[in-house]
C-alpha positions as CSV (number, residue, x, y, z in Angstrom):
1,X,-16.6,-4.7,-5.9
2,X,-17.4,-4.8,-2.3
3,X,-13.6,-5.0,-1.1
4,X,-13.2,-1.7,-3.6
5,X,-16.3,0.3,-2.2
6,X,-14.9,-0.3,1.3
7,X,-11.4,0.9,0.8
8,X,-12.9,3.8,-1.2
9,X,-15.0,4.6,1.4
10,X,-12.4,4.4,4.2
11,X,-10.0,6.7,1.9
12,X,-12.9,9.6,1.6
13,X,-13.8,9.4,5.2
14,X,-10.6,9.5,7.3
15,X,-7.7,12.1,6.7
16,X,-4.9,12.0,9.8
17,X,-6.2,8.3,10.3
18,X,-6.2,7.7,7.0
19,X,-3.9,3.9,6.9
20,X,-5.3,2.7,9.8
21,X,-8.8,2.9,8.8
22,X,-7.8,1.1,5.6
23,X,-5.7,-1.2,7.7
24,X,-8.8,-2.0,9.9
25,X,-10.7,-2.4,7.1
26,X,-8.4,-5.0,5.2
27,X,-7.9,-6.9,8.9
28,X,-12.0,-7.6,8.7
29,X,-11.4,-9.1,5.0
30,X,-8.8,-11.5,6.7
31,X,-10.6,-11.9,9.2
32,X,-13.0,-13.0,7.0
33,X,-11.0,-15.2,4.5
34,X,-9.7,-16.4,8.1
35,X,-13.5,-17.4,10.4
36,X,-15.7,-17.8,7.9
37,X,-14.8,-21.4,6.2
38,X,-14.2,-23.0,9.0
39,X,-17.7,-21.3,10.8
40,X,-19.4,-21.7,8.0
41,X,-18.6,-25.9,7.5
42,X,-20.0,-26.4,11.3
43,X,-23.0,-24.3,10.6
44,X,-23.7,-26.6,7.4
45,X,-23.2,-29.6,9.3
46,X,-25.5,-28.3,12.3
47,X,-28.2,-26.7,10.2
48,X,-28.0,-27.9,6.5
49,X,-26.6,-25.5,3.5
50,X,-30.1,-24.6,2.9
51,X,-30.7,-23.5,5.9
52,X,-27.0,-21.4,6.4
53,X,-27.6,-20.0,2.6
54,X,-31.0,-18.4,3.9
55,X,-29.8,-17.3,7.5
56,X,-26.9,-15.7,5.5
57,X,-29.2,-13.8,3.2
58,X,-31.3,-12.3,6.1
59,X,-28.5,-11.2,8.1
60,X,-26.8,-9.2,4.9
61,X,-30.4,-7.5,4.3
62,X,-31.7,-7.4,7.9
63,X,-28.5,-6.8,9.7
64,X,-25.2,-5.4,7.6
65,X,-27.4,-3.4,4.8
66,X,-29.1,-1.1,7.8
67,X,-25.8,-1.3,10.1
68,X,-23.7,0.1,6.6
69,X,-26.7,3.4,6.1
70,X,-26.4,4.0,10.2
71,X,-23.0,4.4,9.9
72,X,-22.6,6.2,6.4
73,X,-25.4,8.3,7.6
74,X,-22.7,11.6,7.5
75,X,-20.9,12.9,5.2
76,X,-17.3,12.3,4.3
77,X,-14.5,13.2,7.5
78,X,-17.7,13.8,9.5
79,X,-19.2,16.7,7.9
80,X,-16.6,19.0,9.1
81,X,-16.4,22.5,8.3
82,X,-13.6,25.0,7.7
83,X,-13.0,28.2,10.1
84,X,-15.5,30.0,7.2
85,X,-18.1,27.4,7.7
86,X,-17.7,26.0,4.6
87,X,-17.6,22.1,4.0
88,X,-14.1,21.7,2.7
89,X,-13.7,20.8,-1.0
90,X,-11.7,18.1,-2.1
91,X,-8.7,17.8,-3.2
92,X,-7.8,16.6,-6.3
93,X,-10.1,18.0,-8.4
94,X,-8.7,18.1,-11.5
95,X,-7.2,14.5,-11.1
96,X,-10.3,12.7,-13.4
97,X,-10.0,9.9,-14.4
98,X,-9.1,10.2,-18.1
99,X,-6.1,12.4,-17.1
100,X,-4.9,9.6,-14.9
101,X,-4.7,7.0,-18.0
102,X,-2.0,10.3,-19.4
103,X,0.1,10.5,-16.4
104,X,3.4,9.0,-16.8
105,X,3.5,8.1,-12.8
106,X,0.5,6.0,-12.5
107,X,1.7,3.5,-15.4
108,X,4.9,3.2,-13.2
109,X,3.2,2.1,-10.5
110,X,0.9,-0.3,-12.4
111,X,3.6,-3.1,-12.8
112,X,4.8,-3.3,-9.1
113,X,1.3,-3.2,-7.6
114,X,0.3,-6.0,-10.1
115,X,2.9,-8.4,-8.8
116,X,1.5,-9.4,-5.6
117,X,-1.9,-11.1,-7.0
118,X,-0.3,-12.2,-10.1
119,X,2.3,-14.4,-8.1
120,X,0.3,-15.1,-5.1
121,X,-2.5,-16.4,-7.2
122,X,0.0,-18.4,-9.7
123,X,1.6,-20.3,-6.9
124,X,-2.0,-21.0,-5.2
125,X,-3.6,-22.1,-8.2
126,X,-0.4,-24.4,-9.4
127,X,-0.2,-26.0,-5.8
128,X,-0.7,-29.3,-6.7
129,X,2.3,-28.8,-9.3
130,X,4.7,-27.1,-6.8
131,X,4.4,-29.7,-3.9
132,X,4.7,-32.3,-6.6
133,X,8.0,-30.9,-7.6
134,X,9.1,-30.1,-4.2
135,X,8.3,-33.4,-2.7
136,X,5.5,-32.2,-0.3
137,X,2.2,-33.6,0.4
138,X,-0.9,-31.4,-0.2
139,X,-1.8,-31.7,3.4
140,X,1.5,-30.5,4.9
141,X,1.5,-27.3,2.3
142,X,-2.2,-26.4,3.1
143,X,-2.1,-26.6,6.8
144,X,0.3,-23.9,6.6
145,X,-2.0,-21.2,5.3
146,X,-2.6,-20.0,8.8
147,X,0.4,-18.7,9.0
148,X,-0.6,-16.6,5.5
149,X,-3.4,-15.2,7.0
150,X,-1.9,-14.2,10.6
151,X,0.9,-12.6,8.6
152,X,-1.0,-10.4,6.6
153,X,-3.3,-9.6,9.2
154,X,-0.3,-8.3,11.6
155,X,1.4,-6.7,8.4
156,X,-1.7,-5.0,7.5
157,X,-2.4,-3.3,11.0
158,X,1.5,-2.1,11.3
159,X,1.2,-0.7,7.9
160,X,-1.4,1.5,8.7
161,X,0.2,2.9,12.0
162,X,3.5,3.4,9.6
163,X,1.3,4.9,7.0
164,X,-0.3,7.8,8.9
165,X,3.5,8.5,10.2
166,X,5.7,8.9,7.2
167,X,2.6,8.5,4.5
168,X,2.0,5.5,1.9
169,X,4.8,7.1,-0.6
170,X,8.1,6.3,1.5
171,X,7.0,2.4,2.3
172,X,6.7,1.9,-1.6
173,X,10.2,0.5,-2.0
174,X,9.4,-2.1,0.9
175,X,6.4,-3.5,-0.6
176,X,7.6,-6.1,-2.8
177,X,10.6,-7.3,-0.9
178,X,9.3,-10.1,1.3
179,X,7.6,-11.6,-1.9
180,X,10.7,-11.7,-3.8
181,X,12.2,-13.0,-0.5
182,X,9.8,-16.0,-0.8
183,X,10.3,-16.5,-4.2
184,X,13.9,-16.8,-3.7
185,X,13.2,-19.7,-0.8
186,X,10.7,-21.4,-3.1
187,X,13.3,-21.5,-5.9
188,X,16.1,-22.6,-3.6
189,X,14.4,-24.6,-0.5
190,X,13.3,-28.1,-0.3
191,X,12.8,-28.8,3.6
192,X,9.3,-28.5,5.0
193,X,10.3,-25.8,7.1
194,X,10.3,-24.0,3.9
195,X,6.9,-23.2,3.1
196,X,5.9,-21.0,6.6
197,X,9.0,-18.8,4.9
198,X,7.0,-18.8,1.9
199,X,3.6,-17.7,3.5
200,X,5.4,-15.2,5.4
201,X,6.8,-13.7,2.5
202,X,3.2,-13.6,0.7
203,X,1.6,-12.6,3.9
204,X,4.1,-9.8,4.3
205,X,4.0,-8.1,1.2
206,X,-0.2,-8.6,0.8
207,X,-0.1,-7.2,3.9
208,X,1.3,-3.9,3.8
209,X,0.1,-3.7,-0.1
210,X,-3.8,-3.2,0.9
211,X,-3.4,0.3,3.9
212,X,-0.1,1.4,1.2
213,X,-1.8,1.7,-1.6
214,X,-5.6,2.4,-0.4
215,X,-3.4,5.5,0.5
216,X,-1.3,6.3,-2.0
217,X,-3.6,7.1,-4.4
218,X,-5.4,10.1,-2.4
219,X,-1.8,11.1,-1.4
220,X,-0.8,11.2,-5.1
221,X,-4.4,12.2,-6.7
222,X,-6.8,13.2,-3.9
223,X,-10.2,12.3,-3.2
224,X,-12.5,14.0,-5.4
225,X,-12.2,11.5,-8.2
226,X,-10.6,8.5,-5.7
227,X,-13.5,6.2,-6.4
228,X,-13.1,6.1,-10.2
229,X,-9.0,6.4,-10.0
230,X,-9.2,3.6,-7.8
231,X,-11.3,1.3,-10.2
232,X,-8.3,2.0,-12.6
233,X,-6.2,-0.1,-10.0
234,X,-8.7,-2.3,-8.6
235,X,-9.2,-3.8,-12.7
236,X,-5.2,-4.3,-13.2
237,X,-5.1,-6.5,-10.5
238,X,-8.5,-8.7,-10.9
239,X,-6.8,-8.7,-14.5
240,X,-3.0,-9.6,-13.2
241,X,-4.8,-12.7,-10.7
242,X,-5.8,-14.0,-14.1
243,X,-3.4,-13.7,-16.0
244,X,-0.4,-14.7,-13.6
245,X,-1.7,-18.3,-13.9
246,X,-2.2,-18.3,-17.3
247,X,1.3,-17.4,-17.8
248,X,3.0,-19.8,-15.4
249,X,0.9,-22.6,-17.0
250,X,2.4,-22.1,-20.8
251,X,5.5,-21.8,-19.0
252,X,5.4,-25.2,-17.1
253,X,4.0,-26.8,-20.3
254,X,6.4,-25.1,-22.1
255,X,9.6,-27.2,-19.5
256,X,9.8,-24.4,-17.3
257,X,9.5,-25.3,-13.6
258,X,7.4,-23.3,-11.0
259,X,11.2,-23.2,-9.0
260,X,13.3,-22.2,-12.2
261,X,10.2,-19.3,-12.6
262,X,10.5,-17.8,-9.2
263,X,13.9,-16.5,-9.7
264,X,12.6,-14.4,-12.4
265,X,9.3,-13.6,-10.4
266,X,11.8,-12.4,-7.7
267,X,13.9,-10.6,-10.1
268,X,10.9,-8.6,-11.1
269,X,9.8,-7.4,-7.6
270,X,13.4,-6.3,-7.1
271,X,13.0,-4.0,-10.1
272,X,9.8,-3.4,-9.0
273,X,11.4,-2.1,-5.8
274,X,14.3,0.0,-7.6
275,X,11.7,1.7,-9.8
276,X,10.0,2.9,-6.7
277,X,13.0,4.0,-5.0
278,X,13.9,6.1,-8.0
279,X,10.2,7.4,-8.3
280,X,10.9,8.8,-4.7
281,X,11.5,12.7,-5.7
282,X,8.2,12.1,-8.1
283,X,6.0,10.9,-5.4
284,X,7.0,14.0,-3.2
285,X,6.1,16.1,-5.4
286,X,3.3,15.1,-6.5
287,X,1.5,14.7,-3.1
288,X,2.9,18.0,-2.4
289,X,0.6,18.9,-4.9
290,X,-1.9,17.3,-4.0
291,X,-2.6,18.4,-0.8
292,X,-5.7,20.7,0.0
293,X,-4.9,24.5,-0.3
């Protein structure tokens, strides 16, 4: 919830800027997932977990809850006014909710945008199983995760600069072709050297995915109803992180190999990718559309 109020809010603010506030904002969440384990272990050792658990609670309420109504204190794009000296309305209006769940184009996108935390989550949660298989040690495949989180990190930042340039719409077709790249090195590879190719892949895609599509859907539906259109999103993939491992599971159980299932997890993104590509026309219109009069 907090990770979706944030990238709403950065949406509704910022227009011109528009990726690279939501690539900022997804750099502090891997920055985050990045500082925050490791801080939070030496601050446990130094000063107990009762005594971290407490300090954490009175810096959210006496620090970040104040410092969030400072700087949310204005309205959205800074209370800006048009050469009338009227607030600007936004666009988008009649893109509700409900006539979202009736447009052909956003169940198009669903399928793509649910790949990256369906597969990334699969292969997390089955670790134990794939470096089994593949002959790793836990150890080796885990000390690697650094490179998962500088990768998406540097992804996430360029993606935003790319995104205010040519807009969210035209990097769709990219989105999805480093995971199916890693995919198709987790079914093939064996070596060590593998897995940072993996991780890059995932970090890659996850990336670009959060500034693409935190755009995308104002560019496509506007901001007037971007919180609840968002939500929409937001649900299909908390619903496709649990799911993915569900699936792979039965599949394993079932004599199907993590390897043998990332050829057809790669084989998806690459449709994935296609439908996009085809959707291109689509997308231009439909943000032509959506643009403020």
């Amino acid at each position: 919830m907090l990770m979706h109020v944030a990238l709403t809010a950065m949406a509704r603010w910022f227009n011109r800027f528009r990726g690279r506030a939501l690539s900022f904002a997804t750099f502090g969440i891997t920055l985050g997932d990045s500082l925050l384990p490791f801080t939070l272990t030496l601050s446990i050792a130094a000063f107990g977990w009762r005594n971290v658990w407490i300090g954490t609670a009175l810096a959210l309420a006496l620090v970040l809850m104040p410092l969030v109504f400072l700087l949310l204190r204005s309205s959205p794009r800074g209370g800006i006014v048009t050469a009338s000296g009227d607030a600007p309305s936004a666009a988008g209006q009649e893109w509700h909710r409900a006539r979202v769940l009736r447009d052909p184009l956003f169940w198009a996108i669903l399928p793509g945008i649910m790949a990256m935390p369906g597969i990334g989550t699969l292969f997390i949660f089955h670790q134990a199983n794939l470096v089994a298989a593949k002959g790793w040690s836990l150890t080796t495949f885990t000390a690697f995760f650094p490179v998962l989180a500088v990768t998406v990190a540097a992804a996430s930042l360029t993606a935003g600069f790319l995104v205010d340039r040519l807009g969210a719409w035209r990097l769709m077709p990219f989105l999805l072709l480093p995971l199916s790249g890693a995919c198709l090195v987790l079914a093939a590879l064996s070596p060590v050297w593998s897995i940072p190719l993996i991780f890059l892949g995932f970090g890659l895609t996850q990336g670009v995915m959060n500034p693409v599509m935190g755009a995308v859907w104002v560019e496509l539906y506007g901001t007037a109803h971007i919180g609840a259109i968002r939500s929409l999103a937001t649900a299909a993939l908390v619903a496709a992180s649990a799911i993915g491992p569900g699936i792979a599971g039965w599949l394993i159980d079932g004599g199907i190999p993590l390897e043998r299932q990332a050829v057809g997890y790669a084989a998806f993104c690459l449709a994935c990718a296609a439908s996009y590509a085809l959707l291109q026309p689509s997308f231009r219109r439909r943000t032509a559309e959506s643009l403020p009069a």
